[in-house]
N, C-alpha and C positions, 0 to 999 in steps of 0.2 A: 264506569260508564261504558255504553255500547260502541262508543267510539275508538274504545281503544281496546279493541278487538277484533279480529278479521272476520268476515263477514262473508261468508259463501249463498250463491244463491244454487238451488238444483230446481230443476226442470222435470218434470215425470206425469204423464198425462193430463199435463192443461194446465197441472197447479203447478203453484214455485213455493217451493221450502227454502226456510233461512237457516242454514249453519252457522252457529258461533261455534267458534275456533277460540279458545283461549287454554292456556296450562296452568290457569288459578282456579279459585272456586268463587262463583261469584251469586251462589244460591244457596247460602245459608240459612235462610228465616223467611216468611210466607211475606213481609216486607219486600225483599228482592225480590220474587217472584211477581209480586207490584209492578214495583219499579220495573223492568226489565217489558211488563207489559205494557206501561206509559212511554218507555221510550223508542218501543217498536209499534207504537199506535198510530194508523192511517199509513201506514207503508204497505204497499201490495205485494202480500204474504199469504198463500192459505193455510201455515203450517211449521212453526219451529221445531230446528232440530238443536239439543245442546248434549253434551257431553257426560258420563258422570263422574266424570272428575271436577268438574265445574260446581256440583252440588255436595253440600257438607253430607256426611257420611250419615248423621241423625238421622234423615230423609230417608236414607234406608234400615233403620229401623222402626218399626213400622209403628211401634209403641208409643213415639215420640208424637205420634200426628203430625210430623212436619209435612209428610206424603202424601197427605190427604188433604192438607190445609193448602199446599202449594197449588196440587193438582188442580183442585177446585177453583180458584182462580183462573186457571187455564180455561178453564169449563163455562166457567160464569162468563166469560169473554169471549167464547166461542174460540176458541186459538187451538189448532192441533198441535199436541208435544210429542218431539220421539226423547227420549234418552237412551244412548248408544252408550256400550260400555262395557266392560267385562261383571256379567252378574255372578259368575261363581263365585266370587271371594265374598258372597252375603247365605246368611243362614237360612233369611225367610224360603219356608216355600209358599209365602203369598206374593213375591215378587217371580 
């Protein structure tokens, strides 16, 4: 649940982005990515930001479709994603 996670808001011309701050993963399967969208739904947000520690490793294989299946939800819902993270330790050079 998104409540048991800390919750940063950032400020940056006009819009507020939400940081989730967690040390687990809690986006494993295009399911979470759901959920995670219904339980930040009607909060004023232009834009989450989550970690990629938070997301299971499959997601960045890109073979898996979990990356695209996720993303796309994001999309479908209009919701900006960043993931912040150290991308060198993945092979794609499509990420």
């Amino acid at each position: 649940m998104i409540t048991e996670k800390k919750l940063l808001s950032h400020h940056a011309n006009g819009l507020i982005f939400l940081e989730i701050c967690s040390e687990e993963q809690f986006i494993g399967k295009e399911q979470d990515a759901l959920d995670l969208l219904g339980e930040l739904y009607g909060k004023c947000y232009d834009g989450i930001i989550i970690h990629e520690r938070n997301i299971a490793s499959s997601f960045f294989d890109l073979k898996t479709r979990l990356a695209g299946d996720v993303l796309q939800k994001f999309s479908n819902y209009c919701v900006r994603l960043a993931i912040v993270g150290d991308w060198s330790k993945y092979p794609s050079h499509s990420l």
